[in-house]
C-alpha positions in Angstrom: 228.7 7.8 -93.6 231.9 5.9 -95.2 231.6 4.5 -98.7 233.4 1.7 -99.7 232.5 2.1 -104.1 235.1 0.2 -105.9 233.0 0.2 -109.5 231.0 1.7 -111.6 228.8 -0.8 -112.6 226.8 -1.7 -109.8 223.4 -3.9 -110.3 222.4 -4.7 -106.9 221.8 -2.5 -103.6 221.3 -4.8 -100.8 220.1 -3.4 -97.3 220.0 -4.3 -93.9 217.0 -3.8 -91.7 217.4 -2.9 -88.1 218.9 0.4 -87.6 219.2 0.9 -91.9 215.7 1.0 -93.1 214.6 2.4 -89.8 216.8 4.1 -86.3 218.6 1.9 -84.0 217.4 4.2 -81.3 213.7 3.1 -82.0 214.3 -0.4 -79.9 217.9 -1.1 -79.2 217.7 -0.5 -75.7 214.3 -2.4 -75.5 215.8 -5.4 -77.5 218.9 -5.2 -75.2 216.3 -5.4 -72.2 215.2 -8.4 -73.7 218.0 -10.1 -74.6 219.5 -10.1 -71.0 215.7 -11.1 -69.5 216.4 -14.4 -71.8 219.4 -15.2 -71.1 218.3 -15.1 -68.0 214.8 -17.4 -68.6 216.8 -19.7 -71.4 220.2 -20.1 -69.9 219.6 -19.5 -66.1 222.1 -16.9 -66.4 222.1 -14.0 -63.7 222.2 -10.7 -65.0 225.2 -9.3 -64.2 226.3 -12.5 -65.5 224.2 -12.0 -69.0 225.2 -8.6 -69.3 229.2 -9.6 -69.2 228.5 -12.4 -71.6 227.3 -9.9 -73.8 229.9 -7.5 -73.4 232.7 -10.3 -74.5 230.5 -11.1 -77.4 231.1 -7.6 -79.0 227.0 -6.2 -77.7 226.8 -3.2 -75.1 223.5 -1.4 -73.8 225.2 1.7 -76.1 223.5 1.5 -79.5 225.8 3.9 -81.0 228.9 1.2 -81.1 229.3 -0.6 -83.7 227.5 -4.2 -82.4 227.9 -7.6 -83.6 225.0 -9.9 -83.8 222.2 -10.8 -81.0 221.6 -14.0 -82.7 224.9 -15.2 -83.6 225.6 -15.4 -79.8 222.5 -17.4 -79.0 223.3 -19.6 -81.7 226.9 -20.0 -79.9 225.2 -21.0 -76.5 223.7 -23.8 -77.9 220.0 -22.6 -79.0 218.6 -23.2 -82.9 218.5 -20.3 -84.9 214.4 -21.5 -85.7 213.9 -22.1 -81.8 215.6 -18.4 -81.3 213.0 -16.8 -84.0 210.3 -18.6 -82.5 210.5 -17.2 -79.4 211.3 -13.5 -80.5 208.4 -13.7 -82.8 206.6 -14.3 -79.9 208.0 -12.5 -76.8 209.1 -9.4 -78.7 207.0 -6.9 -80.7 209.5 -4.9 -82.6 207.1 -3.6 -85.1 205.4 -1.6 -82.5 207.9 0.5 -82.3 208.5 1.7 -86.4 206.7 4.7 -88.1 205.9 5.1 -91.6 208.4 6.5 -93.3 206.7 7.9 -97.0 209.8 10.2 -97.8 212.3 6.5 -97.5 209.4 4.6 -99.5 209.6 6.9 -102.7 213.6 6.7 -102.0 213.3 3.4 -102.8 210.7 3.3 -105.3 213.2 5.5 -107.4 216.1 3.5 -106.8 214.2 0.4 -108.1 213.9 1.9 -111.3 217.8 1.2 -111.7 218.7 -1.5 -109.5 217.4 -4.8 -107.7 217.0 -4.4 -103.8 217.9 -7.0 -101.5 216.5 -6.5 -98.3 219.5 -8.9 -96.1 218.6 -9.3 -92.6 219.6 -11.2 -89.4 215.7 -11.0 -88.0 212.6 -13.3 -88.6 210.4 -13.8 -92.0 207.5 -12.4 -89.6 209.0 -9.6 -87.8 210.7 -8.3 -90.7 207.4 -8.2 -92.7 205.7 -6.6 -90.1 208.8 -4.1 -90.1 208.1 -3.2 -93.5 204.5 -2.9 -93.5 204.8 -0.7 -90.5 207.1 1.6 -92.7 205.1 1.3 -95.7 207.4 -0.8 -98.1 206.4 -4.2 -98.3 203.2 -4.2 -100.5 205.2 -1.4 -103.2 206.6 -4.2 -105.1 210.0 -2.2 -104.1 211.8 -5.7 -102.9 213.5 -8.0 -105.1 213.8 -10.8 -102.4 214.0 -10.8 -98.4 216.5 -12.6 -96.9 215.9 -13.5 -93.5 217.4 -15.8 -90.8 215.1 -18.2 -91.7 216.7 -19.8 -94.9 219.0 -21.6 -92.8 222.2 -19.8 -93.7 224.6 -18.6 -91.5 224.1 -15.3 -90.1 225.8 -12.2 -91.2 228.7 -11.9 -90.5 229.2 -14.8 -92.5 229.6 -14.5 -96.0 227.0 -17.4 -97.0 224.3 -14.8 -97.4 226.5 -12.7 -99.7 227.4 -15.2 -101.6 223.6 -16.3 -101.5 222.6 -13.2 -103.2 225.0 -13.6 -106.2 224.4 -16.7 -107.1 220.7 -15.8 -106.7 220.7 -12.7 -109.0 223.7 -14.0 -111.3 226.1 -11.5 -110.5 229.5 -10.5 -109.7 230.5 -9.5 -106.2 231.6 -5.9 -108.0 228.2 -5.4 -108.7 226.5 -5.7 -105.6 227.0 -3.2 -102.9 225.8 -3.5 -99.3 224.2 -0.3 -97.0 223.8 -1.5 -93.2 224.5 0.6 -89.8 227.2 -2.2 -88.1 230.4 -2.3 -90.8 231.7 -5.5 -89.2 227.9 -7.3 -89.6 226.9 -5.8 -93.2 229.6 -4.0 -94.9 233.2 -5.8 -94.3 231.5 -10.0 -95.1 230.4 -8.6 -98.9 233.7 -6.0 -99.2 235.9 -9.2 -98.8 234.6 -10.9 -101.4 235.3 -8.4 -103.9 231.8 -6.2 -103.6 230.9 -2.4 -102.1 229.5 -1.3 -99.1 228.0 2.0 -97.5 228.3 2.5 -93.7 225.3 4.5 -92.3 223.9 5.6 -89.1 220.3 5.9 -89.8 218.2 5.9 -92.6 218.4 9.7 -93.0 221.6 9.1 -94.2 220.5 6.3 -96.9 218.8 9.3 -98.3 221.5 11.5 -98.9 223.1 8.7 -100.8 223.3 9.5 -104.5 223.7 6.9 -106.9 224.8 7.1 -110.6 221.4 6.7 -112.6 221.5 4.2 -115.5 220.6 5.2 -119.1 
C-alpha cells in the first residue's frame, strides 16, 4: 500500500472497481483471454499479433503489473466506447466471477457515515451494477454516485472524470482522495490536480486503511 495524503480535510473517497472493491486475480486472466479473442473477431488481428499490441499498450497476461486500460486501447483502434460496452456487456460475464464480501460492505457502510463515496470506474453501467450486487453493496445506499464509462467522458487516465467528480460534489481537489489497484489509471490523474490517492493491491488492503473520523 502507498499513500499519497497531502490534507487533513478530506470529504470525498472515490474508488475504483476492478481489482479495488474486489481481487484482480478473480478475472484478469479471463478478461485478458477475452480481450485478445476480440481483437482477433473485431480487428482481424492474429494473436500473436493481439497479444504484442497489447504489450506496447502498457497490458500483459501478468495481473500483478501495474496495467493501463483495456478500453482506452480499443478506443485508440478506432471502436466507440458505447459499441465496446455493448459488446462486453454481452460477450463477457464478469459478475460470475465476484463473491459477497459482508466484512467490505460494513467497511463501507462506516466510512459513509463521514464521507461521500464515489464509485469511479472504466467498466459498463450494467456490469458494474451486477458487480456490486454480487458483492452486496449496491442496494445499501453506501454509493453517492457511479461513474461509469458510460457518461461519455474520457477514460481514466484522463482527468475529465476527476474533475467530473468535483464539480459534481462542489469540492476542492484537496478534498477528494482516490483508492484504486493501477497508480497510473486511478491514483496519479486526481494527485495531479492537487487531490490524494491510496495505492492498493486488493480490497483486503482497503480495509486496513484507517481514516481520521470526523466530529
Amino acid at each position: 500500500m502507498k499513500q499519497y495524503i497531502y490534507s487533513n480535510k478530506i470529504k470525498l473517497i472515490i474508488l475504483d472497481l476492478d481489482g479495488t472493491l474486489y481481487p484482480r486475480d478473480l478475472y484478469f486472466n479471463k478478461y485478458y483471454d477475452f480481450t485478445v479473442k476480440s481483437l482477433n473477431r473485431l480487428f482481424n488481428f492474429s494473436s500473436d499479433d493481439a497479444i504484442r499490441i497489447l504489450n506496447n499498450f502498457g497490458i500483459s497476461a501478468d495481473h500483478s503489473k501495474d496495467q493501463e486500460s483495456i478500453s482506452a486501447l480499443i478506443i485508440s483502434l478506432g471502436m466507440s466506447i458505447k459499441d465496446w460496452n455493448d459488446y462486453r456487456d454481452k460477450n463477457f460475464n464478469i459478475e460470475s466471477l465476484v463473491n459477497p464480501n459482508k466484512e467490505l460492505v460494513s467497511y463501507l457502510k462506516y466510512l459513509k457515515r463521514f464521507y461521500k463515496i464515489v464509485i469511479f470506474t472504466n467498466n459498463t453501467k450494467i456490469t458494474s451494477e451486477k458487480i456490486l450486487n454480487r458483492i452486496g453493496i449496491f442496494n445499501e445506499s453506501i454509493i453517492d454516485f457511479l461513474l461509469t464509462s458510460d457518461y461519455g467522458l474520457e477514460l481514466k487516465p484522463h482527468k475529465e472524470g476527476f474533475e467530473f467528480i468535483k464539480v459534481k460534489f462542489g469540492l476542492l481537489f484537496s478534498e477528494i482522495v482516490s483508492i484504486g489497484d493501477r497508480e497510473s489509471i486511478d491514483i496519479k490523474p486526481l494527485l495531479d490536480l492537487g487531490g490524494n490517492g491510496i495505492l492498493i493491491s486488493n480490497p483486503s488492503e482497503l480495509l486496513e486503511i484507517e481514516f481520521n473520523s470526523k466530529d
